[in-house]
N, C-alpha and C positions, 0 to 999 in steps of 0.2 A: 483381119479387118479388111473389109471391100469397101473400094474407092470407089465411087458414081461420079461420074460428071453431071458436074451443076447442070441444070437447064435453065430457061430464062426465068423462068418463076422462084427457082431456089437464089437467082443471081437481085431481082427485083427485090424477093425478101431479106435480103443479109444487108443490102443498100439501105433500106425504109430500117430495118433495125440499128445501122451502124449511124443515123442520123436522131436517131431519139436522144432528148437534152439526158436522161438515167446514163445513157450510153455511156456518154462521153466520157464518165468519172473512172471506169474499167478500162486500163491499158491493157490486162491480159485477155481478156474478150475482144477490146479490137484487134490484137494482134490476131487470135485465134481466125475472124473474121477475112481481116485483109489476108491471112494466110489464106482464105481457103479463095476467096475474090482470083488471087494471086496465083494460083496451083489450076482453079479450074473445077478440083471436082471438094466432096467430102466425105467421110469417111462413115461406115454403117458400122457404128457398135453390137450393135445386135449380132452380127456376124460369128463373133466370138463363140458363141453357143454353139456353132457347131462341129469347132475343133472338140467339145468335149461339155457335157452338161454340166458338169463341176470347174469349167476352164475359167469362167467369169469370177465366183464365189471365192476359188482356192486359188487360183493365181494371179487375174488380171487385176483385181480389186485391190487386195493384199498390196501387190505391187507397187500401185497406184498411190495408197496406202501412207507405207514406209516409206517413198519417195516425195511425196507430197504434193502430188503431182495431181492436180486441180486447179480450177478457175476461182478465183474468190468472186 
């Protein structure tokens, strides 16, 4: 996974989203949010691809998966 730093456009867009009244109701999205507000950069999924073209499919998902490990 490659971490970017936010710029001010990525930092504008996560503010205007974290303000929409839908927001509000999702605690695990604001948290994801102020996490990243908080850290500075975010993180490119995409990336994953190129440890391995089956890396996504066969293990990151999977993983993801059985863990439960998602945003509702």
């Amino acid at each position: 996974v490659v971490q970017i730093a936010l710029n001010d456009t990525d930092i504008k867009r996560a503010k205007e989203i974290a303000a929409y009244p839908w927001f509000q109701g999702h605690k695990g999205w604001q948290r994801e949010i102020d996490g990243m507000l908080n850290n500075g950069f975010k993180m490119e999924v995409e990336s994953l691809i190129t440890k391995d073209i089956s890396y996504v499919t066969e293990t990151y998902v999977p993983q993801r998966l059985k863990a439960k490990d998602w945003l509702d």
